[in-house]
Kinemage of the C-alpha trace (Angstrom):
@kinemage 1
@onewidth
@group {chain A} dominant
@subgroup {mainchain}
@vectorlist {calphas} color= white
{ca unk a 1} P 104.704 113.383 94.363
{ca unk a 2} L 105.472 116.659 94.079
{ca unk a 3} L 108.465 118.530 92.488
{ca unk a 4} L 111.955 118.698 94.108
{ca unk a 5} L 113.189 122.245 93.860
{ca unk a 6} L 115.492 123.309 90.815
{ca unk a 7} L 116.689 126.189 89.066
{ca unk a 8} L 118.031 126.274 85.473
{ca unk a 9} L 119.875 128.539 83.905
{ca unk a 10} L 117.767 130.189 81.298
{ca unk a 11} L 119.600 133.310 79.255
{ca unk a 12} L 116.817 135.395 78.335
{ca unk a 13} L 113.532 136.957 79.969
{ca unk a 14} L 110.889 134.148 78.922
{ca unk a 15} L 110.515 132.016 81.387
{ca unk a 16} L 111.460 128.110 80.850
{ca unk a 17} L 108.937 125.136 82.452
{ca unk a 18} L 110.645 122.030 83.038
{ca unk a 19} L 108.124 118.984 83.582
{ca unk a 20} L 108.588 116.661 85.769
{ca unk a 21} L 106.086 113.953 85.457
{ca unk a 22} L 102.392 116.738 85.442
{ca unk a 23} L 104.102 118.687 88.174
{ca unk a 24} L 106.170 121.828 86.209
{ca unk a 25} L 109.046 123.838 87.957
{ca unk a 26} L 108.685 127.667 86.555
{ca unk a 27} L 112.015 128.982 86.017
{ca unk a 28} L 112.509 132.682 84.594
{ca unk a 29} L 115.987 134.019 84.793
{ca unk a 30} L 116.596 137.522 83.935
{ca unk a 31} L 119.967 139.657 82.551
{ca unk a 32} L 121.026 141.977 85.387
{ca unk a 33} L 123.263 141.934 88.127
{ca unk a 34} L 120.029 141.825 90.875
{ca unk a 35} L 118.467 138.640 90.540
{ca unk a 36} L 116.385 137.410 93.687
{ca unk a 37} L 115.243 133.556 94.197
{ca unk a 38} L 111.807 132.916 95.625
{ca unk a 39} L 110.384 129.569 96.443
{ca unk a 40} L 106.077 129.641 95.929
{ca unk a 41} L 103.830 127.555 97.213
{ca unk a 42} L 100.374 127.219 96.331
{ca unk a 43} L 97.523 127.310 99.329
{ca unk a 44} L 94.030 127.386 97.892
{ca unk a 45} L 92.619 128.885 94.577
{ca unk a 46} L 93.841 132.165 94.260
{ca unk a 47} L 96.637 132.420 96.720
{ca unk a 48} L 100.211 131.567 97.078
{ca unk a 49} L 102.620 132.526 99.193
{ca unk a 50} L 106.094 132.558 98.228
{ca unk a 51} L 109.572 134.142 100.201
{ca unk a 52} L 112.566 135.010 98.805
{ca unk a 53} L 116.247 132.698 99.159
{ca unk a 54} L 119.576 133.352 99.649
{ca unk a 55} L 120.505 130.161 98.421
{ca unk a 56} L 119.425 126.639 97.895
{ca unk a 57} L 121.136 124.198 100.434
{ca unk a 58} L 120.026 120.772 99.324
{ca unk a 59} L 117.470 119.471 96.981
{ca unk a 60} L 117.000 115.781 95.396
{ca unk a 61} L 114.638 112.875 95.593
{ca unk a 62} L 115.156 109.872 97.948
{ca unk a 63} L 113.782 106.816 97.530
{ca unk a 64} L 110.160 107.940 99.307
{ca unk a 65} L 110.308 111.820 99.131
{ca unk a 66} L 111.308 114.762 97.245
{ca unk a 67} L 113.366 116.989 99.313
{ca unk a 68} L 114.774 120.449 99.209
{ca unk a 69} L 116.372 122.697 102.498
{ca unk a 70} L 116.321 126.413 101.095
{ca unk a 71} L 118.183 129.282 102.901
{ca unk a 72} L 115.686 131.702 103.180
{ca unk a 73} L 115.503 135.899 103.925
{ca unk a 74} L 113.055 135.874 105.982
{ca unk a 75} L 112.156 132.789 107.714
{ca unk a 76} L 115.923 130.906 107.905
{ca unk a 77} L 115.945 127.805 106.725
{ca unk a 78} L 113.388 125.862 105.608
{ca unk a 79} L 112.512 122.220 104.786
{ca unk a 80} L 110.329 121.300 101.814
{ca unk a 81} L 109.417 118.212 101.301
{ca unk a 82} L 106.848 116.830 98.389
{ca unk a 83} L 106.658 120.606 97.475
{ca unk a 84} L 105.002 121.859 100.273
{ca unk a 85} L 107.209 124.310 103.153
{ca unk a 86} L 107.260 121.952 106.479
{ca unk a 87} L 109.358 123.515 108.746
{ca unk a 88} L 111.022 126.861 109.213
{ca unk a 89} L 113.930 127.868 111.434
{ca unk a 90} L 112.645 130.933 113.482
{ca unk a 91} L 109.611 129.674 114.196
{ca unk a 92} L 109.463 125.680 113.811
{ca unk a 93} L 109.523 125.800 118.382
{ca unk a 94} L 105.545 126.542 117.846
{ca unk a 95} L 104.725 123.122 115.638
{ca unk a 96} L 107.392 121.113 117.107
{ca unk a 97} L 106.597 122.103 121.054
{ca unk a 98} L 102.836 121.576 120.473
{ca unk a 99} L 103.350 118.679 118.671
{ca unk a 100} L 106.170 116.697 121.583
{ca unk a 101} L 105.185 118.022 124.876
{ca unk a 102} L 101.122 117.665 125.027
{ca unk a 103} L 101.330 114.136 124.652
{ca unk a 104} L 104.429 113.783 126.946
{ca unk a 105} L 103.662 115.617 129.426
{ca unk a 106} L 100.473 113.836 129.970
{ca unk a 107} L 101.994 110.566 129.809
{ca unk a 108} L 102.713 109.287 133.498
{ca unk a 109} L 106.107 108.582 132.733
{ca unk a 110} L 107.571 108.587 129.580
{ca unk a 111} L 110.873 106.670 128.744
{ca unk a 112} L 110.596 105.805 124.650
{ca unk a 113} L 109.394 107.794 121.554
{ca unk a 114} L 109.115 107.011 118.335
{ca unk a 115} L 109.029 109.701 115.855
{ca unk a 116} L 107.806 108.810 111.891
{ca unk a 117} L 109.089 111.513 109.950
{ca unk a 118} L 111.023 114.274 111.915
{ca unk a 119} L 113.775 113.841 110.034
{ca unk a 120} L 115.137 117.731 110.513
{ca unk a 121} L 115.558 116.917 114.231
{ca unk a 122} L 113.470 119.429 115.844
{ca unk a 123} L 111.078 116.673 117.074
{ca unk a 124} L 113.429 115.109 118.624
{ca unk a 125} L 115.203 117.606 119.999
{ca unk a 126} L 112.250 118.598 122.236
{ca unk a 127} L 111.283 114.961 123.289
{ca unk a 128} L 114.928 114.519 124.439
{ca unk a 129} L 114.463 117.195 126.945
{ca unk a 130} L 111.968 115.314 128.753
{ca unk a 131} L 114.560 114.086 131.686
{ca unk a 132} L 112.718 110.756 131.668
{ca unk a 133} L 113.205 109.883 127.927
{ca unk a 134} L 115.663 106.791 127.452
{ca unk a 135} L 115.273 106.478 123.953
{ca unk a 136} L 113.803 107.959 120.742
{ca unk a 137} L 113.586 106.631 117.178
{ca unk a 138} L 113.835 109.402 114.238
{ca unk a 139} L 114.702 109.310 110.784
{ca unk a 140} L 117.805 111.152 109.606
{ca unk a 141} L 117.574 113.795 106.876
{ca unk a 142} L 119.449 117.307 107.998
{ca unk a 143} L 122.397 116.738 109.988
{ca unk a 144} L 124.271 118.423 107.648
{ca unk a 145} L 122.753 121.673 107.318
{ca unk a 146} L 120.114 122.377 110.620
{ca unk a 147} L 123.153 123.347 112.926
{ca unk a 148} L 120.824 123.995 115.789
{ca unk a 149} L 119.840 120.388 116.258
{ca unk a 150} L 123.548 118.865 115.968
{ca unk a 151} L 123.104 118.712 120.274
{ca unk a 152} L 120.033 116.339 119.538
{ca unk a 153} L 121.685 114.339 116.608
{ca unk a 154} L 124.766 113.277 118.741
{ca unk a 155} L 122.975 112.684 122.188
{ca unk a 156} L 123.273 108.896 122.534
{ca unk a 157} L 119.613 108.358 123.519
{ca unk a 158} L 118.720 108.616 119.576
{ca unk a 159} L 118.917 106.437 117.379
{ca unk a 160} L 118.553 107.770 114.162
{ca unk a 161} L 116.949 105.258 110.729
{ca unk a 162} L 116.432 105.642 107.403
{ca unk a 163} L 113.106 103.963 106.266
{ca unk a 164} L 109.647 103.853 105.484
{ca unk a 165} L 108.021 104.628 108.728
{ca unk a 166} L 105.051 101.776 107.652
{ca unk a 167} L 107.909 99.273 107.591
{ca unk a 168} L 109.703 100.067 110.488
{ca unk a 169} L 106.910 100.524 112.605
{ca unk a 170} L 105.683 97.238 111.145
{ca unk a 171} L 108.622 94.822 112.012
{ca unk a 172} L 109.516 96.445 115.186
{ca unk a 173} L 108.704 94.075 118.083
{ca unk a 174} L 108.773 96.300 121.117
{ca unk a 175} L 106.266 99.106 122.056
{ca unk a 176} L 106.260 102.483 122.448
{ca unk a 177} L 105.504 105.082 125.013
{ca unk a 178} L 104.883 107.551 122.481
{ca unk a 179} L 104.452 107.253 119.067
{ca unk a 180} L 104.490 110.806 117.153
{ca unk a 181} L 103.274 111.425 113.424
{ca unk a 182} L 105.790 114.172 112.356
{ca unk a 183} L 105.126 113.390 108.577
{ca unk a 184} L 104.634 115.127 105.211
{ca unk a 185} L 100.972 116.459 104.409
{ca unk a 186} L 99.229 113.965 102.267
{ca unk a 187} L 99.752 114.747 98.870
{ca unk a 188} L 98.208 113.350 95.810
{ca unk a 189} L 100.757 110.229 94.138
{ca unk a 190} L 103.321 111.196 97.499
{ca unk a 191} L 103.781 107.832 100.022
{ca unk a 192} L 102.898 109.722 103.574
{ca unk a 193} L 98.970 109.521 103.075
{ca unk a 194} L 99.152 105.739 104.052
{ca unk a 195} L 100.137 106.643 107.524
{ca unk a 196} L 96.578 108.524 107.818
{ca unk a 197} L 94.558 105.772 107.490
{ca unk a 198} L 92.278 103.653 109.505
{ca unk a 199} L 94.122 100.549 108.766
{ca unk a 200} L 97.600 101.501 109.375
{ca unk a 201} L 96.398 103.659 112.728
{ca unk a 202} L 94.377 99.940 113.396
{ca unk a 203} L 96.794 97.549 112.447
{ca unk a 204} L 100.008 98.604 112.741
{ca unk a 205} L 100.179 101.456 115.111
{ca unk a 206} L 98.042 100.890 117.875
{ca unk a 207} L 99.460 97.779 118.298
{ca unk a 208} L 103.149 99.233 118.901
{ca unk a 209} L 101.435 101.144 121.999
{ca unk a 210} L 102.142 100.353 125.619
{ca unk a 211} L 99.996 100.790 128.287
{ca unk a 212} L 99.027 104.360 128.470
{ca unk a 213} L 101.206 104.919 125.249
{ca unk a 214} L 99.846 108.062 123.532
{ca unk a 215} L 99.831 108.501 119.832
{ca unk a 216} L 99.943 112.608 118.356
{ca unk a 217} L 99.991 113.061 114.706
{ca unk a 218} L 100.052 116.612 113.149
{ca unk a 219} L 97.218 116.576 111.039
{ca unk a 220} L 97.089 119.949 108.778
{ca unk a 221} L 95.956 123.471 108.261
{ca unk a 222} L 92.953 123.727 110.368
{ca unk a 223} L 92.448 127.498 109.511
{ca unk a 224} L 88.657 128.269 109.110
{ca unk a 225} L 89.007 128.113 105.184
{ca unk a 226} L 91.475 125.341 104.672
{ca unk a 227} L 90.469 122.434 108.110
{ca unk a 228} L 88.104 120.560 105.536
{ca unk a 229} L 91.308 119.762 103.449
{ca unk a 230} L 92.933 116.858 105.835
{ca unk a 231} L 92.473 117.987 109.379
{ca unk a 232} L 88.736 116.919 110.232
{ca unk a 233} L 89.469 113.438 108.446
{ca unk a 234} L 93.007 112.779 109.744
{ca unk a 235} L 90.320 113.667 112.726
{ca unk a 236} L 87.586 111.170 111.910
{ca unk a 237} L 90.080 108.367 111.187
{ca unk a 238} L 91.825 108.659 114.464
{ca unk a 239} L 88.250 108.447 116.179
{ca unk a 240} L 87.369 105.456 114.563
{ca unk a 241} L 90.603 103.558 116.033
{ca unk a 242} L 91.086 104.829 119.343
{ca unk a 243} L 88.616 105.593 122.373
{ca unk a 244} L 89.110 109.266 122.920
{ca unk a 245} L 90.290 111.860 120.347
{ca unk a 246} L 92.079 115.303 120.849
{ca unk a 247} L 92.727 117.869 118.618
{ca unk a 248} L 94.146 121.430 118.941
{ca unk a 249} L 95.420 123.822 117.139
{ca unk a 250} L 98.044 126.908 116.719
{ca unk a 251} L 98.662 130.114 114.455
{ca unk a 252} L 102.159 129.152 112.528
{ca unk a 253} L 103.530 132.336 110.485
{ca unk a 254} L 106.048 130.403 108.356
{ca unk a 255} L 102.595 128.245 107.192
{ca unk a 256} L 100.211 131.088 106.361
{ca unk a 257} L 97.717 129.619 107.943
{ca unk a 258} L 96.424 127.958 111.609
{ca unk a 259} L 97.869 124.354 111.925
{ca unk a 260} L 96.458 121.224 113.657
{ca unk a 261} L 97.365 118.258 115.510
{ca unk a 262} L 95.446 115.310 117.092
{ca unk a 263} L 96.034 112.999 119.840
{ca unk a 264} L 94.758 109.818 121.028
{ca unk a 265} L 94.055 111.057 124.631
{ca unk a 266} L 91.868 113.833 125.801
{ca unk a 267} L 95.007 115.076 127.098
{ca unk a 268} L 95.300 116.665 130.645
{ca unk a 269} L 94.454 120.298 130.323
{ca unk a 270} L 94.422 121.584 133.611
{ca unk a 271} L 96.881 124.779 133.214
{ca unk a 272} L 98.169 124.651 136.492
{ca unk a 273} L 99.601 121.567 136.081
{ca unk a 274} L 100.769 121.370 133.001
{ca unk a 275} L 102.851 124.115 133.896
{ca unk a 276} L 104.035 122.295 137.108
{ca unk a 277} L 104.874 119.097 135.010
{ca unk a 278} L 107.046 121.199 132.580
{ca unk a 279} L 109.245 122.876 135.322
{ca unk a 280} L 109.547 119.439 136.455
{ca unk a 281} L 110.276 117.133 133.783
{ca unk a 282} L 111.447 119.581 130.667
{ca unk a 283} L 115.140 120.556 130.436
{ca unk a 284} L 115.395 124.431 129.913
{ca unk a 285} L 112.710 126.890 129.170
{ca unk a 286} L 109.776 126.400 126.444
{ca unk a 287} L 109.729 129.550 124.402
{ca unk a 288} L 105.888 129.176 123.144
{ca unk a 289} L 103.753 126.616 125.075
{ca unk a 290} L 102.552 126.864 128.818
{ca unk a 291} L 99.608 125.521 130.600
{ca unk a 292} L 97.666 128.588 129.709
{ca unk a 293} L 98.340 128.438 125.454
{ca unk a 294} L 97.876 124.639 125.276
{ca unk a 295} L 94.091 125.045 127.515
{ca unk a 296} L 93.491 127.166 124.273
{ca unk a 297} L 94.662 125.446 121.480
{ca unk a 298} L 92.023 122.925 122.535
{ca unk a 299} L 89.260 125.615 121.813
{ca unk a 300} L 88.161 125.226 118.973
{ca unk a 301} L 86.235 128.114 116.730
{ca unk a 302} L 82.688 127.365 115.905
{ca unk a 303} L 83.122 126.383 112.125
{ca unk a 304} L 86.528 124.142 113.204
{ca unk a 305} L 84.291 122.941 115.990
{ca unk a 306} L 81.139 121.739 113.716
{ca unk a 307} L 82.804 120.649 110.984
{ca unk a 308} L 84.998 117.737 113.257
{ca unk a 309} L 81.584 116.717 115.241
{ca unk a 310} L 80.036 116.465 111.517
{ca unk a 311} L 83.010 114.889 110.067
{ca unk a 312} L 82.250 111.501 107.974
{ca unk a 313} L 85.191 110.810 105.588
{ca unk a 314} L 87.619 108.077 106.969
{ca unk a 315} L 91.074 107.983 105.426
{ca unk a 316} L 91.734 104.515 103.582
{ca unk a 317} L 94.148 103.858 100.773
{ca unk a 318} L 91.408 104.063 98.093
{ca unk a 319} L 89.459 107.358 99.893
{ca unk a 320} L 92.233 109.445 100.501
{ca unk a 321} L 91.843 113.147 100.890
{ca unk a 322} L 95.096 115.498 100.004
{ca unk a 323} L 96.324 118.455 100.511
{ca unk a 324} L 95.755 121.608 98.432
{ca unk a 325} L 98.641 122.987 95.985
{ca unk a 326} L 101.706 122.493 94.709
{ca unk a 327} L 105.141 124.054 95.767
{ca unk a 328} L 107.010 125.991 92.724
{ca unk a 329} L 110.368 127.170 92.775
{ca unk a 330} L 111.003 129.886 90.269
{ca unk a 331} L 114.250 132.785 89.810
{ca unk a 332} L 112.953 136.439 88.505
């Protein structure tokens, strides 16, 4: 897995690695009064990107993740989990509305979600403004600290669990509507990559589907450097499962980087109406996705494009692709 985030005090200007099994936490602590705190994340050979903190909020290890919710300057707060940034505050609306209301919105009716992962809220929080949602099915993680989601963690229509997603997907015995992969990016020796592959998506998920359910996972940068990573396979593996395959994709600035998703359904695209369906069904306004933005997100660039129709690798437990990098918190 990777590193949860930690800082040690250190009292002179070498810097101190702390190992944690082959993953090291750089540390470097110097003797003035201004001392900033940066959290760095590696995203390809070469290149990081790192922001600075105002404080660290939470960090520890549970019993399937590491975890860590930094305050940050520039972005608010943020959620790492496995080392690697997976939400921010001022602009986690872009990933989360692309990621709840495609599928929903092209569902006929919609009354039950399940959400593996999620566990900040945000996901839920937009599939509970869907006026025809009776129930969703998150994981709790952030209560505490994400004050703009306490609205979604106390409406009674959630019902919030702790667990491996696998599991409790596995020994549920009703279906689902919608079924939404809000999970970690696969990382090398982390749990999450087992919930990209073809036999969980052919044995355990599909099966939890009802009639018409729709399944959305996010899948990965799919930036025209960094899509090979995970995004065409997570791709490929949902192809081999399920009849029809969507993916699309949007800029996030918090990520560095373009960011993909992929749905079980072509998805209706027609701009028109999609935008009359979220006037109709959606509770308050949608600050980044109308008919018009989602039509594009399905356009693909030509590299993106040819590299999903060429595509070969299929996610199994013993073929797994991961992630690039590492997140490292250090103090200078």
């Amino acid at each position: 897995m990777g590193e949860a985030v930690e800082f040690f005090p250190y009292n002179n200007a070498f810097p101190k690695v702390v190992h944690y099994e082959t993953n090291p936490i750089i540390v470097l602590e110097q003797n003035n009064d201004e001392q900033d705190s940066w959290f760095e994340e590696e995203i390809d050979v070469h290149l990081k990107w790192s922001f600075a903190l105002n404080r660290v909020l939470h960090k520890g290890t549970s019993e399937f993740q590491d975890i860590a919710l930094l305050d940050t300057k520039h972005f608010g707060k943020v959620l790492v989990i496995d080392g690697k940034m997976q939400s921010a505050e001022v602009d986690e609306f872009i990933y989360h509305e692309c990621l709840i209301h495609p599928p929903l919105l092209c569902h006929p009716n919609p009354k039950s979600v399940f959400i593996m992962g999620g566990g900040e809220g945000s996901a839920a929080r937009e599939a509970l403004r869907h006026r025809s949602i009776e129930k969703v099915e998150v994981v709790d993680f952030c209560r505490k600290h994400l004050t703009a989601n306490h609205e979604a963690f106390r409406n009674m229509k959630l019902d919030l669990v702790i667990n491996d997603a696998k599991a409790e997907l596995e020994g549920r015995k009703e279906k689902f509507d919608i079924i939404v992969g809000d999970l970690a990016d696969p990382v090398e020796g982390g749990p999450c990559y087992q919930l990209y592959t073809k036999s969980f998506y052919q044995n355990i998920l599909k099966p939890k589907l009802n009639n018409n359910g729709i399944f959305v996972t996010q899948a990965g940068p799919a930036g025209v450097f960094t899509h090979k990573e995970v995004f065409s396979s997570i791709y490929n593996t949902i192809k081999q499962v399920f009849k029809y395959v969507r993916a699309y994709t949007a800029h996030v600035p918090s990520f560095a980087d373009t960011w993909g998703w992929a749905s079980d359904q072509p998805l209706c695209i027609d701009a028109g109406k999609m935008d009359m369906k979220i006037a109709e069904r959606i509770d308050g306004e949608l600050l980044y996705l109308n008919g018009a933005s989602f039509v594009s997100s399905t356009i693909l660039n030509k590299t993106v494009a040819k590299t999903l129709k060429n595509e070969s690798h299929v996610y199994t437990e013993d073929n797994a692709r991961f992630i690039h990098g590492q997140g490292v918190a250090y103090r200078i």
